[in-house]
C-alpha positions as CSV (number, residue, x, y, z in Angstrom):
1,X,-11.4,-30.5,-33.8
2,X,-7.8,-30.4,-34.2
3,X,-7.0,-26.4,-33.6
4,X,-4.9,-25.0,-36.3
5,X,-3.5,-21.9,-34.0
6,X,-1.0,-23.3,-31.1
7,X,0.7,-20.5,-29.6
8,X,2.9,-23.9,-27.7
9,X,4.8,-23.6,-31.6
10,X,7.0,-20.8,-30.1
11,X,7.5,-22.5,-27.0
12,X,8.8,-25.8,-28.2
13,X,12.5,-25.1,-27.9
14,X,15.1,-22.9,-25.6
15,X,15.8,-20.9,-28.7
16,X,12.9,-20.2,-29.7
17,X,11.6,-19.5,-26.1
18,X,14.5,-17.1,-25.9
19,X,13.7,-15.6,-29.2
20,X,10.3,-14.8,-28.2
21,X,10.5,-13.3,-24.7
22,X,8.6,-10.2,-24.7
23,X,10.7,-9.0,-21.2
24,X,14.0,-9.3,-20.5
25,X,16.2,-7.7,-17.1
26,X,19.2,-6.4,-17.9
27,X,22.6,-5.9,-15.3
28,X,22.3,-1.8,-16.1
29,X,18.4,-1.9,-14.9
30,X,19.5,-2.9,-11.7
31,X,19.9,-0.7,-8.3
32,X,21.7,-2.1,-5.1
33,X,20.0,-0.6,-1.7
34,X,23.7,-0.8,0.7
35,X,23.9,0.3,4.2
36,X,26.4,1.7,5.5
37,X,27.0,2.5,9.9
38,X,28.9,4.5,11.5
39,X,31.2,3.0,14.4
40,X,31.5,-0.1,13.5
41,X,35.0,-2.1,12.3
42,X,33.2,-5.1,10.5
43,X,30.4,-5.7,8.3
44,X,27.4,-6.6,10.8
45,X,24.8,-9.2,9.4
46,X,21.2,-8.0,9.4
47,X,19.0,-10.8,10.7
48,X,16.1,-10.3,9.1
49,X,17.7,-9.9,5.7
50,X,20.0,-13.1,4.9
51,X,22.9,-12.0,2.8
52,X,22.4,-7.9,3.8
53,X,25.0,-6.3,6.2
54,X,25.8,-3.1,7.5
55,X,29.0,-2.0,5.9
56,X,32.0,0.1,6.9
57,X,33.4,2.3,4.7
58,X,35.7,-0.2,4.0
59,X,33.6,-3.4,3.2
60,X,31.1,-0.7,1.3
61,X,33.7,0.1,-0.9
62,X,33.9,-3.7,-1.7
63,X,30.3,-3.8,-2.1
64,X,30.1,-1.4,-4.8
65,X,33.2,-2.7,-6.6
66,X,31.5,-5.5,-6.6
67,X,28.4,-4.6,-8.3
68,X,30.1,-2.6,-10.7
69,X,31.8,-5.6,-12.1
70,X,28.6,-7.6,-12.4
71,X,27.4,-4.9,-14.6
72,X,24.6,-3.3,-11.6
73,X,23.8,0.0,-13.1
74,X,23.7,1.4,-9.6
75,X,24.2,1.5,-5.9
76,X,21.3,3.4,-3.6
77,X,23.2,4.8,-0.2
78,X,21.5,4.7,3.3
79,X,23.6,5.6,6.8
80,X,23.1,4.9,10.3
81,X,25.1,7.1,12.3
82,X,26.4,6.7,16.0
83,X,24.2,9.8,17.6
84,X,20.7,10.8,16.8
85,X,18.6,13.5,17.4
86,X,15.1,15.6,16.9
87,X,16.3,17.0,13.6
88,X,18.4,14.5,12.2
89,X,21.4,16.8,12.5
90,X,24.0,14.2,10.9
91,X,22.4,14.4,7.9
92,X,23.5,16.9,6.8
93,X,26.9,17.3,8.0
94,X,29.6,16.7,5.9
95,X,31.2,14.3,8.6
96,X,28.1,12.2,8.9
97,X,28.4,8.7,7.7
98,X,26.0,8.7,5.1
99,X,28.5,11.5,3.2
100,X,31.3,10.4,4.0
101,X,30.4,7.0,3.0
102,X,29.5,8.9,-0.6
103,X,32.9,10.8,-0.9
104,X,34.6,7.3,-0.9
105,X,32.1,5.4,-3.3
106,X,32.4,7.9,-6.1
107,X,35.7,7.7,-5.6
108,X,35.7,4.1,-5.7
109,X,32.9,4.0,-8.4
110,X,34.3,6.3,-10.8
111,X,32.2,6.4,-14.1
112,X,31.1,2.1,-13.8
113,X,27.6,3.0,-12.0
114,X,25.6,5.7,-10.8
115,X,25.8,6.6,-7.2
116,X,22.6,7.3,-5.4
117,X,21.6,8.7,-1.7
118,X,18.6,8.0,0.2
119,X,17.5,11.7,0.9
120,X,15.6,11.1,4.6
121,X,15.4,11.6,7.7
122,X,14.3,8.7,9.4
123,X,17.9,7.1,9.8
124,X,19.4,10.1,11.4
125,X,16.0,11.0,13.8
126,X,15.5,9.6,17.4
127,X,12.0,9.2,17.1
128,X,12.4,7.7,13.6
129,X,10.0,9.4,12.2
130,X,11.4,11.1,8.5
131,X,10.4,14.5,9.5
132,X,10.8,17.1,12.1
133,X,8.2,16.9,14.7
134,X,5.4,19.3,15.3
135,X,4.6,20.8,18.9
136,X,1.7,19.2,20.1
137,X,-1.5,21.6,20.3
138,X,-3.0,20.9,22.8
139,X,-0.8,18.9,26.2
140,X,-0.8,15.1,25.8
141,X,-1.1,14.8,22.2
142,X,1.1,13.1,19.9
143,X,3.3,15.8,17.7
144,X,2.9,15.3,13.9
145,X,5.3,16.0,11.1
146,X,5.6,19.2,10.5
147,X,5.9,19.6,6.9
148,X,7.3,22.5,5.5
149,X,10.0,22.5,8.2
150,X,10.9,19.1,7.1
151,X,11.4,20.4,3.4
152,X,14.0,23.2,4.8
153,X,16.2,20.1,6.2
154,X,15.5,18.2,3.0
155,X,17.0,20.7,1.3
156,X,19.9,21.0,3.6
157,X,20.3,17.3,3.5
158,X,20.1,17.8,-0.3
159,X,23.0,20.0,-0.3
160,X,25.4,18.2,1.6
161,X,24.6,14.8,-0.3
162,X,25.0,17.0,-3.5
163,X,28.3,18.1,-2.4
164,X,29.5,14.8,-1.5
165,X,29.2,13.7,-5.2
166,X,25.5,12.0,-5.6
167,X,24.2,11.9,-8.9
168,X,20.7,11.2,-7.5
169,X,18.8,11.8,-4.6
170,X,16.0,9.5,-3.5
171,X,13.5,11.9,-2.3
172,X,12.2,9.1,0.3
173,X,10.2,11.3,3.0
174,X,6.5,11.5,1.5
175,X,6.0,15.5,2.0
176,X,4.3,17.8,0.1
177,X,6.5,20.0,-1.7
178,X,9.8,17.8,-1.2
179,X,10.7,17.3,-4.9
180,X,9.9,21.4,-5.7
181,X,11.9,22.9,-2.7
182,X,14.6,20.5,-3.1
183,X,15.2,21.1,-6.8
184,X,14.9,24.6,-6.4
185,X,17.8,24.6,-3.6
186,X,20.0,23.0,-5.5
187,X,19.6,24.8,-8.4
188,X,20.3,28.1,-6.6
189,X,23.5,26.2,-5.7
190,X,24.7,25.2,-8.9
191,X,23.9,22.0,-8.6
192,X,21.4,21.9,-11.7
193,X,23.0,18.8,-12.9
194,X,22.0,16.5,-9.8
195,X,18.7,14.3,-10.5
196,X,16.0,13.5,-8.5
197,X,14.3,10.4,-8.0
198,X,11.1,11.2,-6.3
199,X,9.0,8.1,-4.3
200,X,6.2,9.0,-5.4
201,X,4.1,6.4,-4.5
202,X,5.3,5.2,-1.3
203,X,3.0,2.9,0.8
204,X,2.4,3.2,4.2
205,X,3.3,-0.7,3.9
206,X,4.0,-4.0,6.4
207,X,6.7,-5.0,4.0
208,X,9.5,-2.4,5.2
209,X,9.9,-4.8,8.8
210,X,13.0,-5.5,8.1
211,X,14.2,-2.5,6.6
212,X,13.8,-0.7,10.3
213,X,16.3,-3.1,11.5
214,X,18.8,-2.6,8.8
215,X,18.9,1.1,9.9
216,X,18.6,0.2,13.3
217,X,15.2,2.7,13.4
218,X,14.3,4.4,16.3
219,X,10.5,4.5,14.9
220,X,7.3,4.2,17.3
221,X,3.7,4.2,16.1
222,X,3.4,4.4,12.3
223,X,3.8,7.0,9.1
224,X,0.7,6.5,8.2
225,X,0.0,10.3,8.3
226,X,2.1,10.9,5.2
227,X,2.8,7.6,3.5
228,X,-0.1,6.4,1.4
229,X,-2.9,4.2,2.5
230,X,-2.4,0.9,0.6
231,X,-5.8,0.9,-0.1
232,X,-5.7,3.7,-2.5
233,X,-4.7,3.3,-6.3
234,X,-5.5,6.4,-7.9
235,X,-3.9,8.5,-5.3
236,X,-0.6,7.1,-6.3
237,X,-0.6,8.3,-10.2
238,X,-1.9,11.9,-8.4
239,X,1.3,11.6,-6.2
240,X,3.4,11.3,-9.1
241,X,1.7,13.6,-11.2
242,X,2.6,16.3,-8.8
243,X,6.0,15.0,-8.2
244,X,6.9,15.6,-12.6
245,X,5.2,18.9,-12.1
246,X,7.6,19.8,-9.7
247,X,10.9,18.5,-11.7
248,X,11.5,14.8,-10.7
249,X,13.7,13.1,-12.9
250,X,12.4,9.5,-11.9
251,X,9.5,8.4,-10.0
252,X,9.2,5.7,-8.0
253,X,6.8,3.1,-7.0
254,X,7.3,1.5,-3.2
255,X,7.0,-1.5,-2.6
256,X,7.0,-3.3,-6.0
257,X,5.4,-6.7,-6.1
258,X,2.6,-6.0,-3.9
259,X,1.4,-2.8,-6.1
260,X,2.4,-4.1,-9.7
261,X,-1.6,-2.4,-10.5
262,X,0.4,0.8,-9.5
263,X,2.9,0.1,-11.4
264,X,1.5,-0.2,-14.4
265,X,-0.7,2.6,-14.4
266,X,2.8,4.8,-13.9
267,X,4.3,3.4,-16.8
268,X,1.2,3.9,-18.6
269,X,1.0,7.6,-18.0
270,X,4.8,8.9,-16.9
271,X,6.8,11.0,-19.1
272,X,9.5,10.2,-16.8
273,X,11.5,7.3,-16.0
274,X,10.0,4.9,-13.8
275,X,11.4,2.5,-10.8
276,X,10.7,0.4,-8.7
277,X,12.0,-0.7,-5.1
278,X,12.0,-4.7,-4.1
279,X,11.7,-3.9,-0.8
280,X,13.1,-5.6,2.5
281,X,9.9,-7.8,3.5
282,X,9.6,-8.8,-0.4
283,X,13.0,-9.9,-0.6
284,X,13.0,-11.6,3.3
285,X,10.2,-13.9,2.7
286,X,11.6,-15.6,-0.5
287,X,14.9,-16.2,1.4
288,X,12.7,-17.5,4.2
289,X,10.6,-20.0,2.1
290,X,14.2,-20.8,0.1
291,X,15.2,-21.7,3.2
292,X,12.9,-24.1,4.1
293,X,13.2,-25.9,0.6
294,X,9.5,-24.4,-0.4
295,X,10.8,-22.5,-3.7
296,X,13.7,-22.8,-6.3
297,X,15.5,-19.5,-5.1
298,X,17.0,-18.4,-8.0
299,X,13.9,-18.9,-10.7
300,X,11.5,-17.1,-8.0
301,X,14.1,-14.3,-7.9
302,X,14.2,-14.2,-11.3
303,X,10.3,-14.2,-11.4
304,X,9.4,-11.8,-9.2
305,X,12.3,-9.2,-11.4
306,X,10.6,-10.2,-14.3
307,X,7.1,-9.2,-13.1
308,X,8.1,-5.9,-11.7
309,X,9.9,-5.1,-15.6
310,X,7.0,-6.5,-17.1
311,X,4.8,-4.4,-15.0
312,X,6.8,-1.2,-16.5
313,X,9.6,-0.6,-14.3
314,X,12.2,0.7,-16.1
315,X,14.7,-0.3,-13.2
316,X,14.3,-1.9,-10.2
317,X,16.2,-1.5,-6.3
318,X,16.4,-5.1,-5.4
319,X,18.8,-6.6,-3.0
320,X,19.2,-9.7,-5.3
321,X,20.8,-7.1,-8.1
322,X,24.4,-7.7,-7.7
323,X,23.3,-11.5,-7.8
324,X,21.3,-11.5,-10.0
325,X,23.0,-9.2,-12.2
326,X,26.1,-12.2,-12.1
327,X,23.4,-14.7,-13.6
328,X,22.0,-12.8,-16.1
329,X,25.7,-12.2,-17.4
């Protein structure tokens, strides 16, 4: 029987291929993750991540000029400093790096994108962990994250990084409360107007590898204690029910391509904006396989964007964006 119905019609041409795409990425639906380290007086390649560095304040400025004229809606902020401790005390200093590095990327940035700060402590702890420790109960055993005492340096963090200029903190940490007690310090502060982005659904994933070299983490054992168990899917719309309740502005979904299921269930249900973060190990293995000639670079970059948008992401933190953000323009 010859069929009368041929969905190939409207894919016989380029134009009408174009004409028909049900999802398109767009430059402004774009986030840049940048890292930026104290101490250092030239960009310093990240292994792991081919095409990443870890700026100076200098080069980082470059960076975000950069992605502003590729169109990159805007640039996340993460900092390494020089000296760690228990508490993560540079966080919250206004001569750490990470807000210093903010003071001269809204100055640099202006009004061309939105400039965003990663709001955790793992960067700035020497045990990595993204969290102040608990004492251990009982002698020999392994201190925990003590929650509530994490939110009271959240919200410190939150006010320094406020103060510095960011338009949105990424709530990154995975505690209980984080989003509520953060909002409600800043708005005792005056600082109603500052968003937050809550990761709401953050994995306790393999995929950040390389990430914990591009902040140089300090991290043994795992976070499994309050980063979700990849396993569970309905936990993660519960986690971002909460995190709406509380006042988020956007929620997030962590990694993307390895819980698009997430994803969409999110975008089915949020009232809020929803994002989602390309993360280190996603990104790493197609420049591995590239590499090696195994893929077409660009159309798998391209592919794996398109799936996370399709998936309902209303933006996306990749480290392809500024590049990707040049193609699509």
């Amino acid at each position: 029987m010859i069929p009368t119905i041929r969905p190939r019609r409207l894919r016989a041409t380029p134009a009408l291929r174009k004409l028909t795409t049900e999802t398109r990425l767009h430059p402004n639906e774009l986030v840049l993750p940048l890292f930026v380290r104290e101490g250092i007086s030239e960009p310093h390649p990240i292994t792991s991540m081919p095409g990443v560095v870890q700026h100076t304040i200098d080069s980082l400025r470059g960076a975000v000029a950069e992605a502003a004229e590729a169109g990159v809606g805007g640039v996340m902020l993460f900092g390494i400093p020089e000296v760690r401790d228990a508490i993560g005390s540079a966080a919250d200093d206004p001569a750490g790096i990470l807000n210093v590095a903010t003071r001269a990327v809204v100055a640099e940035a202006g009004d061309s994108l939105v400039v965003q700060t990663d709001l955790c402590l793992d960067e700035f702890t020497d045990h990595g962990h993204c969290g102040v420790l608990a004492e251990p109960e009982t002698p020999g055993a392994v201190a925990g994250v003590d929650n509530d005492a994490t939110l009271e340096r959240y919200q410190a963090m939150a006010l320094a990084q406020a103060e510095a200029g960011s338009a949105l903190l990424g709530l990154s940490g995975m505690m209980d409360g984080q989003v509520a007690a953060v909002r409600a310090a800043l708005d005792e502060r005056g600082f109603q107007q500052t968003a937050l982005l809550a990761y709401s659904a953050k994995y306790a994933s393999a995929f950040y590898g390389p990430f914990r070299e591009a902040v140089d983490s300090q991290l043994t054992g795992d976070r499994r204690g309050y980063q979700m168990d990849p396993g569970n899917r309905r936990e993660g719309l519960r986690e971002v029910e909460l995190d709406i309740a509380e006042g988020a502005d956007v929620v997030m979904v962590k990694p993307a391509m390895s819980y698009l299921d997430v994803l969409a269930d999110v975008a089915a249900t949020s009232s809020v904006p929803v994002w989602a973060y390309q993360v280190s190990g996603e990104a790493a293995m197609i420049e591995a396989a590239a590499a090696h000639g195994w893929i077409d670079r660009r159309r798998v970059i391209e592919e794996s964007m398109l799936g996370i948008k399709r998936a309902g992401a209303d933006a996306i933190l990749s480290y392809f964006a500024t590049e990707l953000a040049g193609w699509i323009r």
